[in-house]
C-alpha positions in Angstrom: -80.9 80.8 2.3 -83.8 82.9 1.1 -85.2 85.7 3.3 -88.6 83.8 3.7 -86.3 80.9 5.2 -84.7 83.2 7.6 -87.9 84.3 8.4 -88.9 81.0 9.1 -85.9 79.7 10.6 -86.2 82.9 13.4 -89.7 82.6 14.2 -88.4 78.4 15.2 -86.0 79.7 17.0 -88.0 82.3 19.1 -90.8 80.2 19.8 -88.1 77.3 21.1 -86.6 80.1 23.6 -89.8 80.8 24.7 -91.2 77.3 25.0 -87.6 76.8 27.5 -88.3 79.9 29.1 -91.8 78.4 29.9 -90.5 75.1 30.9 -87.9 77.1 33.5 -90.4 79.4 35.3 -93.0 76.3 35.9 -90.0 74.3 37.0 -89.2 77.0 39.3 -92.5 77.5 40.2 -93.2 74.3 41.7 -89.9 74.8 43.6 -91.3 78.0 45.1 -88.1 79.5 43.7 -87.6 83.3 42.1 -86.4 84.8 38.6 -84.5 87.6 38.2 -85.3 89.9 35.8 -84.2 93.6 34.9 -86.6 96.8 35.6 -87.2 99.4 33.1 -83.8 101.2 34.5 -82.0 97.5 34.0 -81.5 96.9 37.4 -81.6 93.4 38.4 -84.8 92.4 40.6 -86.0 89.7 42.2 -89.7 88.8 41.4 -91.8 85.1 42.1 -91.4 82.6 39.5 -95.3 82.8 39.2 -94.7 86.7 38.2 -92.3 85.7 35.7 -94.6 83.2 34.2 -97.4 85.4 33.6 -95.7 87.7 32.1 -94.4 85.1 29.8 -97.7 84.4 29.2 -99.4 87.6 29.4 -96.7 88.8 26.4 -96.7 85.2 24.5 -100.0 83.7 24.6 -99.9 79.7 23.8 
């Protein structure tokens, strides 16, 4: 496999984790449920699965 197909072949597989990750937090948002993340110190925090969304989309924009 060239380098340019492992290029490729990353950037699919990123942009399938984040398409899940999106499908999760909207599925948890209309459940009113929460996500739990880790702070900057990587302590596990609780935060709204609304939070969590737009972050995901505040960092990966559609």
């Amino acid at each position: 496999m060239s380098e340019q197909e492992q290029i490729k072949l990353f950037a699919q597989i990123r942009e399938g984790i984040i398409k899940a990750q999106r499908e999760l937090f909207e599925r948890k948002v209309k459940l009113g449920e929460t996500v739990v993340v880790a702070d900057e110190n990587g302590m596990p925090v609780h935060i709204s699965a609304e939070e969590a969304l737009r972050r995901l989309n505040a960092n990966n924009p559609q």
